[in-house]
C-alpha positions in Angstrom: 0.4 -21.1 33.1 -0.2 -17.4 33.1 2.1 -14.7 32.9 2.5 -13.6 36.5 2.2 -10.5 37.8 4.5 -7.9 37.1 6.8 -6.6 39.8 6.5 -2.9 38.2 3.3 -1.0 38.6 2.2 -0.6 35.1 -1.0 1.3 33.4 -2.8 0.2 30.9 -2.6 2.1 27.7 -4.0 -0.3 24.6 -6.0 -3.0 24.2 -6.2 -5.3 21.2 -8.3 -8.5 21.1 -8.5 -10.8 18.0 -10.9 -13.2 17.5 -11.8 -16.1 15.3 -14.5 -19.0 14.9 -14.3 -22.0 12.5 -18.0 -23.4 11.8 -18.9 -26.1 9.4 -21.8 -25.3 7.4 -24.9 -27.9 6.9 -24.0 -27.6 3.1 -20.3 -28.7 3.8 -18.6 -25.5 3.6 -16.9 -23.2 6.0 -17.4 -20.5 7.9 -14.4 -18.4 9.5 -15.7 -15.1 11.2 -13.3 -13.2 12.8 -13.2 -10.0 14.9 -10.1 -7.5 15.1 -10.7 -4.3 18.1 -8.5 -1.8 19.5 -9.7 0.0 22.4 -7.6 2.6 24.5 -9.1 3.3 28.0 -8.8 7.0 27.5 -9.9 9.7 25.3 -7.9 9.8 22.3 -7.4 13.0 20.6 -7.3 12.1 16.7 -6.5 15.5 14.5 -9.7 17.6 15.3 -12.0 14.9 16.8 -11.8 12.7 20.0 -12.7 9.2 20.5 -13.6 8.6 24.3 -12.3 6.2 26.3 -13.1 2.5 26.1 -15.1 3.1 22.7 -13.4 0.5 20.1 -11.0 2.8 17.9 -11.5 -0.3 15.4 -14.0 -3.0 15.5 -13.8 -4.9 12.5 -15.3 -8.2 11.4 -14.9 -10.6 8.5 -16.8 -13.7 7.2 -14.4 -16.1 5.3 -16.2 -19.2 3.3 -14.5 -21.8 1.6 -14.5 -25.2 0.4 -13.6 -28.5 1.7 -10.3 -27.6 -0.1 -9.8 -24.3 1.7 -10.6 -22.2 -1.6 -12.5 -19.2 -0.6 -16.2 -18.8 -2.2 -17.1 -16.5 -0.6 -16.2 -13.3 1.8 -18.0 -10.5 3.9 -16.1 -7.6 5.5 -18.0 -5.4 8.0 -16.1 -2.5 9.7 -18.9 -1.5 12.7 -16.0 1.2 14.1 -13.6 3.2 12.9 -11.4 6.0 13.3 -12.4 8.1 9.9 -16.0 7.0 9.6 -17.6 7.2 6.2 -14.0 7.0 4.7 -12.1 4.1 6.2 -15.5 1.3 5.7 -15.0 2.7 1.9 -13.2 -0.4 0.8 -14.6 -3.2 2.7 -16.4 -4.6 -0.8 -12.3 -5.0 -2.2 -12.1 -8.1 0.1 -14.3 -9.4 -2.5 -11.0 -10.0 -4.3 -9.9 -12.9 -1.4 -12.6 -15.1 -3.5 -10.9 -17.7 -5.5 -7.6 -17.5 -3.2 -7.0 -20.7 -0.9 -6.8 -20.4 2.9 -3.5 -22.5 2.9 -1.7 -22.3 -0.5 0.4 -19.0 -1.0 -2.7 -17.4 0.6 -1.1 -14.2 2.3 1.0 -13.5 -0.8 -2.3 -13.0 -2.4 -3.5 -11.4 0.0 -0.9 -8.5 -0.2 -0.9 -8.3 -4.1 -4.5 -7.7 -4.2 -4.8 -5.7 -0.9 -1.6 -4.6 0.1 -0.7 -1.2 1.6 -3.6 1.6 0.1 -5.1 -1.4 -1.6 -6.4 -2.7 1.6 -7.0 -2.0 5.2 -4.0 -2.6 7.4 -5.7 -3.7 10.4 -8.2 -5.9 8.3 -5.0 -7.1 6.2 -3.7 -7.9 10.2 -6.5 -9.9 11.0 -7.2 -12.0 7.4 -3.7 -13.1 7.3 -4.2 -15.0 10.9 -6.6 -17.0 9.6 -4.2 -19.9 7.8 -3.0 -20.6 11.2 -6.8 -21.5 12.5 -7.9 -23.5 9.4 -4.6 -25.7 10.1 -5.6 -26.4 13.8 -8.9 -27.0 12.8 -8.7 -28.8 9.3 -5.3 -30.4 10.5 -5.3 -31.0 14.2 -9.5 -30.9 14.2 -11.9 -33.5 13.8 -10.9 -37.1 12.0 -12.9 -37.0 9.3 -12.7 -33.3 7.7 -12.4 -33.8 4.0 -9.6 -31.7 4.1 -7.3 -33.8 6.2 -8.4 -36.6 4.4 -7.4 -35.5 1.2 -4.5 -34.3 2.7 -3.6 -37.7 4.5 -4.4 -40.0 1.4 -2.0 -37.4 -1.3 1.4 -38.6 -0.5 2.6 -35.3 -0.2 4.5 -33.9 2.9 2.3 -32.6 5.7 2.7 -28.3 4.7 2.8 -27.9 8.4 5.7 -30.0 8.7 9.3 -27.8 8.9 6.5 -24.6 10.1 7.8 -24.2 13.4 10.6 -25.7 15.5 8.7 -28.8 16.8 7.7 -30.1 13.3 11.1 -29.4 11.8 11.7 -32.7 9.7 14.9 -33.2 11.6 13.5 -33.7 15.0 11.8 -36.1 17.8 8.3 -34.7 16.9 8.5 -35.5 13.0 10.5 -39.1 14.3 8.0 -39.8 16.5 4.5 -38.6 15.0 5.4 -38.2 11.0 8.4 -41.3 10.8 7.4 -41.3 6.8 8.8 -37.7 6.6 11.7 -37.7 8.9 14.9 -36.2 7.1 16.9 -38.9 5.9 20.0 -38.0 6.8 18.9 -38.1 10.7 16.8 -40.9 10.8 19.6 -43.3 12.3 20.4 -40.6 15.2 20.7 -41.3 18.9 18.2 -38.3 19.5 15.3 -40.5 17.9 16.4 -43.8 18.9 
């Protein structure tokens, strides 16, 4: 369901859109491109210059490939608009340094020792550190036979998603119901699961 309307009149001041696509490649590796704009819907006086009105203050784009593990090999950074152009696009070749991090182990730590604060581009930084999230609904909650979830299934370890968010706590119905193996012990004779 939608939000519903709001009972206020309201105007519309900021815009920000993010946007991501998992592809599988031919050659069994991944593609993640995602998209990261701001757009106000007036002119916006910036120190001496303006940026008019619905023109994307950022519009910035990123290519993330990795492996049927989720280790990046590879990583292309393209920033089409900014606000301090010929300064700002400077440091899209740092993301090179993503390479060799992977997509679901400690992945946004790494991301803010090698990019953090002047390192890095906060807005890109914003929009990389999203992209865990996608690669578990598609690698996870996806298609049956990624290699991913298989090796993931068949390791005997506990599901990294599990305890991630209130419905996959190891102490609830979900985990009871869906993941029994990695119910909390202590529970597993509760009423709530009977």
């Amino acid at each position: 369901m939608p939000l519903p309307d709001s009972p206020n009149r309201r105007a519309l001041k900021h815009t920000r859109r993010l946007h991501v696509e998992f592809y599988l490649r031919e050659d069994e590796l991944w593609d993640i491109d995602a998209r990261f704009t701001d757009v106000k819907p007036f002119d916006l006086e910036v120190t001496s210059f303006v940026i008019p009105a619905n023109r994307p203050l950022h519009d910035l784009s990123i290519r993330i490939t990795t492996d049927a593990k989720s280790n990046i090999v590879d990583v292309l950074v393209v920033f089409d608009q900014v606000p301090f152009g010929g300064y700002c696009e400077q440091i899209e070749a740092k993301y090179q340094q993503l390479i060799g991090l992977n997509l679901l182990k400690n992945f946004r730590q790494g991301v803010r020792e090698r990019l953090g604060k002047a390192a890095g581009c906060t807005h890109m930084n914003e929009l990389v550190e999203l992209l865990p999230y996608v690669a578990v609904q598609v690698l996870i909650f996806g298609e049956k036979d990624t290699s991913e979830k298989t090796a993931f299934q068949q390791s005997g370890e506990k599901p990294f998603h599990l305890d991630g968010c209130h419905a996959l706590r190891t102490d609830g119905p979900v985990v009871a119901k869906f993941y029994p193996k990695w119910v909390a012990d202590d529970i597993s004779s509760s009423k709530e699961f009977g």
